[in-house]
Structure formats: C-alpha cells, structure tokens
GUKEGU-600076 format. One record per residue (C-alpha): residue number from 1; residue in three letters; chain; x, y, z. Coordinates in nm, 3 decimals. Layout:
N
<pos=NUM code=ALA unit=A xx=X yy=Y zz=Z>
...
! end
This chain:
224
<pos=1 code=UNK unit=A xx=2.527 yy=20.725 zz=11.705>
<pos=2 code=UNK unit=A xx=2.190 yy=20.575 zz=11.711>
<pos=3 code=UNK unit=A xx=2.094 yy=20.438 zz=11.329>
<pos=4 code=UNK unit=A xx=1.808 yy=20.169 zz=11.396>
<pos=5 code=UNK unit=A xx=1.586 yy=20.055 zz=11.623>
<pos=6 code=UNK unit=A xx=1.453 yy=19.701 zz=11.689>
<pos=7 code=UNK unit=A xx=1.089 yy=19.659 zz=11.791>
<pos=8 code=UNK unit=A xx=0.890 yy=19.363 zz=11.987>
<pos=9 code=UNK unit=A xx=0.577 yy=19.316 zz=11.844>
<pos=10 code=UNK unit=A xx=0.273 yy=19.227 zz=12.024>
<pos=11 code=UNK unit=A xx=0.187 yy=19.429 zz=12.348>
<pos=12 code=UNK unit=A xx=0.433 yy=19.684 zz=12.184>
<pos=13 code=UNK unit=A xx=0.279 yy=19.775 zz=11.847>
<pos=14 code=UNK unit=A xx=-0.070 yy=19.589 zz=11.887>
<pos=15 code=UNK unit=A xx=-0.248 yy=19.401 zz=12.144>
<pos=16 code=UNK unit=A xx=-0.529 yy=19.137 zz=12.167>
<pos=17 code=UNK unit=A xx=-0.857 yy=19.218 zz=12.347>
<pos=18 code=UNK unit=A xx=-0.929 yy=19.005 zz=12.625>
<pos=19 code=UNK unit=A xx=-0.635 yy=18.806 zz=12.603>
<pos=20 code=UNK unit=A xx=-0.539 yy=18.560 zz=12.887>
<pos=21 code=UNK unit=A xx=-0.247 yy=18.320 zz=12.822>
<pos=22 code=UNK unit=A xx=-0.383 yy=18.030 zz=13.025>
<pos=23 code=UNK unit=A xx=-0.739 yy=18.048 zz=12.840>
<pos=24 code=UNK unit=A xx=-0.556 yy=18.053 zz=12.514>
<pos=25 code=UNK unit=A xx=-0.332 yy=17.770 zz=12.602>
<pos=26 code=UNK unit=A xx=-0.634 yy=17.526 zz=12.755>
<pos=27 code=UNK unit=A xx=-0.891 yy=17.630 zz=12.476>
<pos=28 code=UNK unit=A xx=-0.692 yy=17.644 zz=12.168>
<pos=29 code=UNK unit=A xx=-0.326 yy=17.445 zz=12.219>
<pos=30 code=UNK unit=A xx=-0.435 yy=17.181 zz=12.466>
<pos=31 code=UNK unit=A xx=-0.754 yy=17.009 zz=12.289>
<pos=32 code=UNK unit=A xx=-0.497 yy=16.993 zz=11.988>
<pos=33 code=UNK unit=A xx=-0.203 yy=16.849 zz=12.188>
<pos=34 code=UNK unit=A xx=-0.494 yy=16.549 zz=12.365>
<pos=35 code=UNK unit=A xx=-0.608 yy=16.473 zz=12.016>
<pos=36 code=UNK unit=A xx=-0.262 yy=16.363 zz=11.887>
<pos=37 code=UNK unit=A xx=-0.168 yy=16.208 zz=12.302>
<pos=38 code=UNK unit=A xx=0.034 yy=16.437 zz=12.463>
<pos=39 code=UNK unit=A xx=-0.083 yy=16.558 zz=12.819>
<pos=40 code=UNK unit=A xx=0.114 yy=16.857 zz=12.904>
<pos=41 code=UNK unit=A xx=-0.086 yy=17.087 zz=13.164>
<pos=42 code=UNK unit=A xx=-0.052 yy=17.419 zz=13.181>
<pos=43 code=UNK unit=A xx=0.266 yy=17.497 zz=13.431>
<pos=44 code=UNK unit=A xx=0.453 yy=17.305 zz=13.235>
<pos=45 code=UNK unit=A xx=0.410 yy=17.446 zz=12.904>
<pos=46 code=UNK unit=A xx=0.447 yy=17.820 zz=13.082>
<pos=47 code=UNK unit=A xx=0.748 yy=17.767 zz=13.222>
<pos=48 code=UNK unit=A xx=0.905 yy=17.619 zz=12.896>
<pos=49 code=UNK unit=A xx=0.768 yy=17.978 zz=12.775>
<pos=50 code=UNK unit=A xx=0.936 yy=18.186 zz=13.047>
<pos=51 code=UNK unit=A xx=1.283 yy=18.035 zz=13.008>
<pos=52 code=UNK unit=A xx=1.228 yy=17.808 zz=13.341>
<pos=53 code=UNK unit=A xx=1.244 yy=17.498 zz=13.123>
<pos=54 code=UNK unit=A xx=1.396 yy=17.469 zz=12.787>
<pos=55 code=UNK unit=A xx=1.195 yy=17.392 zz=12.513>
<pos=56 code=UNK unit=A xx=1.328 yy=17.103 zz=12.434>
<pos=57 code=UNK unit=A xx=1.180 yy=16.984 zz=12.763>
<pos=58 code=UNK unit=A xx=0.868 yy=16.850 zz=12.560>
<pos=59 code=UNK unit=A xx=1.059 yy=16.589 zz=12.437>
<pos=60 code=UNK unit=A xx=1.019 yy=16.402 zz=12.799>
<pos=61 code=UNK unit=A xx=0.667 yy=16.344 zz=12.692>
<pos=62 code=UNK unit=A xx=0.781 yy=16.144 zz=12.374>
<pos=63 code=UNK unit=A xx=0.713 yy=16.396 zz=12.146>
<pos=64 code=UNK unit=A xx=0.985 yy=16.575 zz=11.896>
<pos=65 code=UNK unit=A xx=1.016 yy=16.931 zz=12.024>
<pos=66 code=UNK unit=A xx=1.015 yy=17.098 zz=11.669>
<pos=67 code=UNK unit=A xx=0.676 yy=16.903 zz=11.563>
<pos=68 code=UNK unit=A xx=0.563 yy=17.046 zz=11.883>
<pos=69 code=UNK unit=A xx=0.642 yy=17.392 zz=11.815>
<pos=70 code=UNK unit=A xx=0.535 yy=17.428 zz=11.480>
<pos=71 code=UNK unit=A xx=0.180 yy=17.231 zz=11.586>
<pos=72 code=UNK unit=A xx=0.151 yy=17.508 zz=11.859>
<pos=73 code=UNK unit=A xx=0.246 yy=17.833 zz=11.664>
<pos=74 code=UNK unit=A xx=-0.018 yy=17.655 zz=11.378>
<pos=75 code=UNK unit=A xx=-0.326 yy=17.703 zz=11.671>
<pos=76 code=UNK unit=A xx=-0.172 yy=18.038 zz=11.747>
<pos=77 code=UNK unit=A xx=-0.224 yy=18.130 zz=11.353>
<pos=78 code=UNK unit=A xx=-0.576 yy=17.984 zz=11.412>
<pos=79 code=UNK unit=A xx=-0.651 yy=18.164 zz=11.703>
<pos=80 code=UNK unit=A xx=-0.512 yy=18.499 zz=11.545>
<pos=81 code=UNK unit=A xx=-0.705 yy=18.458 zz=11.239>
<pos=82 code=UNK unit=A xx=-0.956 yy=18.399 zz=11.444>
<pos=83 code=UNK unit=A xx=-0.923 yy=18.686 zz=11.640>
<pos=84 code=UNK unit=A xx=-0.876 yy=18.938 zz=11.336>
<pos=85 code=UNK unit=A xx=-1.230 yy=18.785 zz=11.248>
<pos=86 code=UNK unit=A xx=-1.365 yy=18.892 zz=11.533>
<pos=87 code=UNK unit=A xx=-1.178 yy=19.233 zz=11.550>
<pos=88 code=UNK unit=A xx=-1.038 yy=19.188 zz=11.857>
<pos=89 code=UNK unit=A xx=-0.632 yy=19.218 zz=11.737>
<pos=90 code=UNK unit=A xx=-0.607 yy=19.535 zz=11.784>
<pos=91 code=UNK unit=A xx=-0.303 yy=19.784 zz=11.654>
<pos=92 code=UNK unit=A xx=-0.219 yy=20.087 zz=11.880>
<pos=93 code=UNK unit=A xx=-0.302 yy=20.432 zz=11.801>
<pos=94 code=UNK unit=A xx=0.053 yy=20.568 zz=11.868>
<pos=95 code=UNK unit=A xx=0.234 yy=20.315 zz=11.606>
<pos=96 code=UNK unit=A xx=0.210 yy=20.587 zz=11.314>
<pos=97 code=UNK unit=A xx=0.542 yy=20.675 zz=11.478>
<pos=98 code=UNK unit=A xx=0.724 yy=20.368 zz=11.291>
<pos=99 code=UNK unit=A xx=0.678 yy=20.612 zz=10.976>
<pos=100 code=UNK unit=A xx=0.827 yy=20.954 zz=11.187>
<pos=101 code=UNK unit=A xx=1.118 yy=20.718 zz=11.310>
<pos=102 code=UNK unit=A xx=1.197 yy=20.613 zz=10.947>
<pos=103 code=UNK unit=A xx=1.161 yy=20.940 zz=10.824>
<pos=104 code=UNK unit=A xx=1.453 yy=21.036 zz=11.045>
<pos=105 code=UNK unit=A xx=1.702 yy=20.790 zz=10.836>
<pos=106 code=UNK unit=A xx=1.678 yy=20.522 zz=11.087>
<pos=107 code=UNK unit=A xx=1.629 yy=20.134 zz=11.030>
<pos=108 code=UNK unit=A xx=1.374 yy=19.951 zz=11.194>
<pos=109 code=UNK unit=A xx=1.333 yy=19.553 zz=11.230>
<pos=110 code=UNK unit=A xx=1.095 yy=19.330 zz=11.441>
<pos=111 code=UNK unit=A xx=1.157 yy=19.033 zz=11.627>
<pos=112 code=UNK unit=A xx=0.884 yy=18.824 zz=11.854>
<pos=113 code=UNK unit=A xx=0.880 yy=18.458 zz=12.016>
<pos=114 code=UNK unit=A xx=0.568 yy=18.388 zz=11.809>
<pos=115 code=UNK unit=A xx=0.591 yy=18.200 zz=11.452>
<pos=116 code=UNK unit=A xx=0.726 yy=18.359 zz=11.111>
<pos=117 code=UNK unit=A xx=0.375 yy=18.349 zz=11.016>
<pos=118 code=UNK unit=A xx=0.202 yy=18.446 zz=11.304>
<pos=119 code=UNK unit=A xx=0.432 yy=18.796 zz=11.278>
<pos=120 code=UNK unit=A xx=0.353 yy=18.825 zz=10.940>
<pos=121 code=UNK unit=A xx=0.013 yy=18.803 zz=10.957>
<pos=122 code=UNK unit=A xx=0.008 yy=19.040 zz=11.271>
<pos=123 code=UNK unit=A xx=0.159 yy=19.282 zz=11.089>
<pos=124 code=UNK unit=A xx=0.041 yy=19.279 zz=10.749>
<pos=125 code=UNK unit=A xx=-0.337 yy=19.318 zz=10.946>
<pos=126 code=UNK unit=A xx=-0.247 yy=19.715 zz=10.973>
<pos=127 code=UNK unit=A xx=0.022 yy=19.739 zz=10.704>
<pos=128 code=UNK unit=A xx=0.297 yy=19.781 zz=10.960>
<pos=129 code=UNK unit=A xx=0.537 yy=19.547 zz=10.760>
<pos=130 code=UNK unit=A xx=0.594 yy=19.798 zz=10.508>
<pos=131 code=UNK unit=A xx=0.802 yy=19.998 zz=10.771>
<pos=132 code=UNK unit=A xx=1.052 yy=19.761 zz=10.841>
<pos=133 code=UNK unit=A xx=1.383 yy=19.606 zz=10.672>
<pos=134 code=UNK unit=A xx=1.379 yy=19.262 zz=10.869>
<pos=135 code=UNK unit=A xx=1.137 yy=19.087 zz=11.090>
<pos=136 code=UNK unit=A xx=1.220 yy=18.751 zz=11.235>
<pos=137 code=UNK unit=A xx=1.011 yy=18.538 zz=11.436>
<pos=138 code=UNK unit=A xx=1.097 yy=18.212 zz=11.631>
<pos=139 code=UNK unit=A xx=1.365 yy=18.004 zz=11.438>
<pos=140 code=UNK unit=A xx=1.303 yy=17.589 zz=11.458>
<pos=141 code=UNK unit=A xx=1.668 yy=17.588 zz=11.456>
<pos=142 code=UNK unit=A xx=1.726 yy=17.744 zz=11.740>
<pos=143 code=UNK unit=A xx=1.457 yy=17.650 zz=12.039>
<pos=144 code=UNK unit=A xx=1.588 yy=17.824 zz=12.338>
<pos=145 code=UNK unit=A xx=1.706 yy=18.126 zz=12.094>
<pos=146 code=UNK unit=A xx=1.341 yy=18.280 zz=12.166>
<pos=147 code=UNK unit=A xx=1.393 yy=18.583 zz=12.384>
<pos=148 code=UNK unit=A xx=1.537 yy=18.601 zz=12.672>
<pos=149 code=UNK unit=A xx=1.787 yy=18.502 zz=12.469>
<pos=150 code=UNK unit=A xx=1.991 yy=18.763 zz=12.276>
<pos=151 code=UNK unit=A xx=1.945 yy=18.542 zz=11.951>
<pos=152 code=UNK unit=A xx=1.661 yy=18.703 zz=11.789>
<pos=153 code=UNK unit=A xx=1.827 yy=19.089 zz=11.878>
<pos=154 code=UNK unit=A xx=2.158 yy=18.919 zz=11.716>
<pos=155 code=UNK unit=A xx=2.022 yy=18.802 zz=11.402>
<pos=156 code=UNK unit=A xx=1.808 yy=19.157 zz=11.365>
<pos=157 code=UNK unit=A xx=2.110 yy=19.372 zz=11.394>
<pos=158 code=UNK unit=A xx=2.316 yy=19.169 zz=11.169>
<pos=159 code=UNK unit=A xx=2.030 yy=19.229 zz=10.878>
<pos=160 code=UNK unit=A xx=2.037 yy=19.534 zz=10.930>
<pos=161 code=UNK unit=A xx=2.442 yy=19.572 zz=10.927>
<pos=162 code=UNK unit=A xx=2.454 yy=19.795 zz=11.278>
<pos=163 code=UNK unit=A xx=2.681 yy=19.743 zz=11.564>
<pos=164 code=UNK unit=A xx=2.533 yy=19.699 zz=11.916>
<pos=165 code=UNK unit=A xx=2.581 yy=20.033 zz=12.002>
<pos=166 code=UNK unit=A xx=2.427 yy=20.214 zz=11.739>
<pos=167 code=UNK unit=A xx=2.089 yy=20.078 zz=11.802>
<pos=168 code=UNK unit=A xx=1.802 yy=20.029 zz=12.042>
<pos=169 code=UNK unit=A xx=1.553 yy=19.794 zz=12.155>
<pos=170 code=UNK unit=A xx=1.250 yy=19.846 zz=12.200>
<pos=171 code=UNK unit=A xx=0.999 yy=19.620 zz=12.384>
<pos=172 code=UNK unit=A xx=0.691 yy=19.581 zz=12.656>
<pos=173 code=UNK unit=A xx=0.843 yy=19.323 zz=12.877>
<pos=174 code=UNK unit=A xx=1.128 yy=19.211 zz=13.101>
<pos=175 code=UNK unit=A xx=1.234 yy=18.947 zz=12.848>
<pos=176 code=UNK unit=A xx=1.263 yy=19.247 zz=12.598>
<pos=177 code=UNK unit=A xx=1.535 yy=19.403 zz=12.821>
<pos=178 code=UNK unit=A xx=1.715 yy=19.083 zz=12.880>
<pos=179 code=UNK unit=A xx=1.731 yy=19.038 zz=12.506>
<pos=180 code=UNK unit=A xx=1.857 yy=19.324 zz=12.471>
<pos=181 code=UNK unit=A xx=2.112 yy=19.384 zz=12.707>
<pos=182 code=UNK unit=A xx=2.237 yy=19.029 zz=12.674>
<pos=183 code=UNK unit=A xx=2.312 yy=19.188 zz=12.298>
<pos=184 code=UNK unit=A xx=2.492 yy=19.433 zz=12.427>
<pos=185 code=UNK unit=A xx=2.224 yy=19.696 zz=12.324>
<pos=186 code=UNK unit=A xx=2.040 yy=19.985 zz=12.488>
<pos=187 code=UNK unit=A xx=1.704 yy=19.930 zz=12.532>
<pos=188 code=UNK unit=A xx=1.382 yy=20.124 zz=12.622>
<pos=189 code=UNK unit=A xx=1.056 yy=19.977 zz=12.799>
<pos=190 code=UNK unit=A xx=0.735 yy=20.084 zz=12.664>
<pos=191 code=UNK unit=A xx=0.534 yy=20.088 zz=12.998>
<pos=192 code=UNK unit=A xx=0.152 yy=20.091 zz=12.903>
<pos=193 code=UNK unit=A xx=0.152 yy=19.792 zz=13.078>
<pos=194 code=UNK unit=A xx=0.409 yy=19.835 zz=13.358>
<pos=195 code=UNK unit=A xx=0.739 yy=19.907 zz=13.408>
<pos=196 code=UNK unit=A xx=1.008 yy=19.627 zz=13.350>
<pos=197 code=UNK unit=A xx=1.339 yy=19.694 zz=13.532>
<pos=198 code=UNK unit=A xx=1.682 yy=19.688 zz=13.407>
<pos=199 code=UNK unit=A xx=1.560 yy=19.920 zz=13.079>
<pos=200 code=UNK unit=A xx=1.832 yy=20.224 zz=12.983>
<pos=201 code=UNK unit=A xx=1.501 yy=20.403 zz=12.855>
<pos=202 code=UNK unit=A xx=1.110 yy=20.457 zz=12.982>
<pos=203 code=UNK unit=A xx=0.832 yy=20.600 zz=12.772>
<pos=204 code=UNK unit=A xx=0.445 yy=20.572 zz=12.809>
<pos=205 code=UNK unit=A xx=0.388 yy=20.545 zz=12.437>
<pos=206 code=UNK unit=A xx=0.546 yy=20.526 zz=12.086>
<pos=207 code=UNK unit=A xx=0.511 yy=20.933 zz=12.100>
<pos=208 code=UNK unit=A xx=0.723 yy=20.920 zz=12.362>
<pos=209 code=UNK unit=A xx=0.978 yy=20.715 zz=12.193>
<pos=210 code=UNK unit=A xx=1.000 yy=20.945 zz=11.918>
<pos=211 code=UNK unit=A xx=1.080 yy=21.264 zz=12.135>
<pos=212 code=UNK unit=A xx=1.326 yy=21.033 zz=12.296>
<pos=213 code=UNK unit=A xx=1.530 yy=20.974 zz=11.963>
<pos=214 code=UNK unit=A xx=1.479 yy=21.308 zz=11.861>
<pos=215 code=UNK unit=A xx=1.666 yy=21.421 zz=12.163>
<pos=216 code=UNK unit=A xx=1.947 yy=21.151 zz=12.128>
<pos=217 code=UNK unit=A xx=2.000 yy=21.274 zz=11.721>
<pos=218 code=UNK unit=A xx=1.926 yy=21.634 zz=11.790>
<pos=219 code=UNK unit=A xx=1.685 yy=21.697 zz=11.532>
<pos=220 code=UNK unit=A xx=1.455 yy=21.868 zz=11.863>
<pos=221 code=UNK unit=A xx=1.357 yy=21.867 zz=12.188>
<pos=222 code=UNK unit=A xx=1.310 yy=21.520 zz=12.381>
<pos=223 code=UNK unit=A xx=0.998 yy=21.450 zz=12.529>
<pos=224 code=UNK unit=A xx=0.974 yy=21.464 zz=12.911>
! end
C-alpha cells in the first residue's frame, strides 16, 4: 500500500525564470573557480553533472573534490539568493497539493542534487518545508551518491521508515526515474517539461498526481 511519497525539487515544485545551465555555470561558478586557478570549461563540469564523469574527476585538476563542491553549491546559494531578489525563483501554482497529499495520511520527503542549503532556502522561499518529514540534499560524503544514483531515494525512505514498495517517486527528469527505480521504487514523471521514459506513472501537473493517489488508495476517482 502506498504510505509516502518522495519529491524532486526544482523543475518539480518550483522553477527558475530564464534559467540556462551553461550561463549559470560560465557567469556565476567559472569566474569563482579562475580566481582560486582551476580551469575547468564547461563540458567537463556537465558531464561530471550527468553521471558521464564522476565527481571526483575534479581532482585531475589538483583540486580536492569536496572543496570543490561545497565552493560550487556556495555560488549556487549566491545565485539563488540572488534570484529570489530578483523574483525570478518561482514556485508552481499546482504545489498546494503537498498539503491534499498529507492530508490523506501520507509522508512526504524531498531529495535534490543541489546543496543542504540551497534546498532549504528553496523551500523555505514559499513555506513548502513545513510539508515534509525529511529533505536531504547532496551529501559531501558521498559524491557520486547524487541522483542517478539510488542514494538520495535510499536515505529518504529510511527517514521516513517505508519499504520500497510502499512509496513513490516523484520527479521532472530521467535521472528522477533512474533514482528511483534503481531503489526499487515506483515512480511517476511530472511532464511539464517533457516526458522522461522508463516512469511507472505520467501526470501533467501536481493535480494530476493527486487524482493519481487517490485512485491507488481509493479515497475517489483517479484523474485521467
């Protein structure tokens, strides 16, 4: 029986607008990266993103992958305080159905390859933390346990003491459903931007979702 749900967090529950992940990386991470010597162009630093590389691979440029990653996710603070300056984080109009889903006894958590902080701070912009029991973001002790990896979907379900089976991910992108599966749990792509194969589950929306568990626990009629 389904019992919790674990969300991804940005592109799922809010978005940035005018976001492009190159212009990010060359105007905000790279100017910081010169300043302290390390050249690492764009390609690179995607693929060690994607999975391609491991992100340990930074180390080949004499620099100690942690330091790296916590000087990185600092800029991406910056740039999303930044951004909440300017107004341009913005929180989708469907996500007052975290509060309907708890409401129907279920536990929800929230896991994301960004930073602790930069979560927090995402999330405490539109008081969305309130909703749920556990959110974890990337964990310096564990690189390469960013999704893809099944490592951030582990450590959610174990904080919130459910079985693979009794709960559901729920994320924008093809690394959500690899996360998820890899777990052993059923996921569902939310496709406002696209649809990402492999998924158990499609909705358009967070509406959507909700008629979708509704259905699964019976409590009314699923959405089509």
């Amino acid at each position: 029986m389904l019992k919790g749900l674990i969300f991804d967090v940005d592109e799922t529950l809010i978005y940035y607008e005018g976001y492009d992940h190159r212009e990010w990386y060359e105007g905000w991470v790279l100017p910081e990266l010169m300043r302290r010597g390390i050249e690492l162009d764009y390609e690179t630093y995607r693929k060690t993103v994607t999975g391609e590389l491991p992100r340990t691979y930074v180390e080949r440029f004499g620099v100690n992958a942690i330091e790296f990653w916590k000087l990185v996710d600092e800029v991406n603070l910056r740039y999303r305080e930044e951004m909440a300056r300017r107004g341009r984080i913005k929180v989708f109009p469907d996500v007052d159905a975290l509060k309907e889903l708890r409401d129907m006894g279920l536990k929800l958590a929230a896991v994301s390859n960004a930073s602790q902080e930069c979560v927090e701070f995402v999330l405490g912009l539109f008081d969305l933390r309130k909703h749920f029991e556990a959110v974890f973001g990337k964990d310096y002790s564990n690189l390469d346990g960013v999704k893809p990896s099944p490592y951030l979907v582990r450590k959610a379900l174990k904080a919130l003491r459910l079985e693979p089976d009794e709960a559901m991910v729920v994320g924008d992108s093809y690394h959500d459903v690899l996360a998820g599966k890899r777990a052993g749990v059923r996921v569902v792509n939310v496709t406002r931007f696209g649809r990402s194969e492999g998924a158990d589950y499609y909705v358009k929306n967070l509406k959507e979702l909700v008629g979708l568990v509704k259905g699964m626990l019976g409590t009314g009629a699923q959405s089509p």
